[in-house]
C-alpha positions in Angstrom: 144.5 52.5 61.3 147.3 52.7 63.8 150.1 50.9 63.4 151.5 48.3 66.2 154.1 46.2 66.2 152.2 43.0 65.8 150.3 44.4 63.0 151.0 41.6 59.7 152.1 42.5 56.8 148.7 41.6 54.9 146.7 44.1 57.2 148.7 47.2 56.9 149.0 47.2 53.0 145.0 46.6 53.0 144.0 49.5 55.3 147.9 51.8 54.9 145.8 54.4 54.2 142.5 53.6 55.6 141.9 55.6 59.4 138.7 55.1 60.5 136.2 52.1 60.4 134.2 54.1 58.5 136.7 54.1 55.8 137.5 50.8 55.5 133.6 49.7 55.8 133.4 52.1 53.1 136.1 50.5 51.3 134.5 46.6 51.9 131.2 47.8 50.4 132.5 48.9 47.4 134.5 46.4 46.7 131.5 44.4 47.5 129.4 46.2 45.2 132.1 46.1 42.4 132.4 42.4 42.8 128.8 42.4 41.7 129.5 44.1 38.8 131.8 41.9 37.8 129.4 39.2 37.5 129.2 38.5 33.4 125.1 40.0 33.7 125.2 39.9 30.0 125.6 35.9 29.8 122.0 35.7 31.7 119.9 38.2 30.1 120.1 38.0 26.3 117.4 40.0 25.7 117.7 43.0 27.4 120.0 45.6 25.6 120.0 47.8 28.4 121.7 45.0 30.5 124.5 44.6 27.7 125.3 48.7 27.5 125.5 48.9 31.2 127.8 45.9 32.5 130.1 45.3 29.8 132.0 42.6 31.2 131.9 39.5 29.4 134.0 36.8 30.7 134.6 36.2 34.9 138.3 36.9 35.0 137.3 40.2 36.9 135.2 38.8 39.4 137.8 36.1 40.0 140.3 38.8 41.3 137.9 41.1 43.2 136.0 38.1 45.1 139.6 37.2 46.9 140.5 40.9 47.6 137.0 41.8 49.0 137.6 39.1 51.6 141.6 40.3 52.1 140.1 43.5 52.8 136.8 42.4 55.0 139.6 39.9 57.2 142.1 43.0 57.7 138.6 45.2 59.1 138.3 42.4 61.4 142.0 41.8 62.7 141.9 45.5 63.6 138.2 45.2 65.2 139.7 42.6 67.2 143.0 43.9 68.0 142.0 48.2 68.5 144.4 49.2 65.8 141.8 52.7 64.8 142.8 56.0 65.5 139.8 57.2 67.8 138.9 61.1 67.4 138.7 63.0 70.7 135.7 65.5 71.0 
């Protein structure tokens, strides 16, 4: 991501390091897919001890934090969509 002058605060330290739209889809899907992790599975399927060995999470604290920064980082992709801020590679 380039950095311009009107480039806020909350963008750059969401996508500093990010350079490509690639990267920060990359970065939004994950986070997506982590969010979905965080989901307490355990709590809705009793039965299965596979279910319990594979997502350990227990409580929703976790997917209360990762639900507001999946959307921080999904609205900083789309201020720079909007406004050109990535570095474009020349062939």
């Amino acid at each position: 991501m380039q950095k311009t002058p009107n480039t806020p605060l909350w963008v750059f330290l969401a996508l500093s390091s990010i350079e490509t739209r690639r990267g920060a889809l990359w970065l939004v899907w994950s986070s997506l897919l982590f969010t979905l992790y965080c989901v307490p599975w355990g709590h809705y399927f009793q039965g299965s001890a596979w279910v319990a060995t594979m997502f350990l999470i227990e409580d929703w604290e976790w997917f209360a934090m990762m639900v507001p920064m999946t959307l921080w980082y999904w609205m900083s992709m789309r201020w720079v969509d909007k406004n050109g801020g990535w570095n474009t590679v020349s062939a």
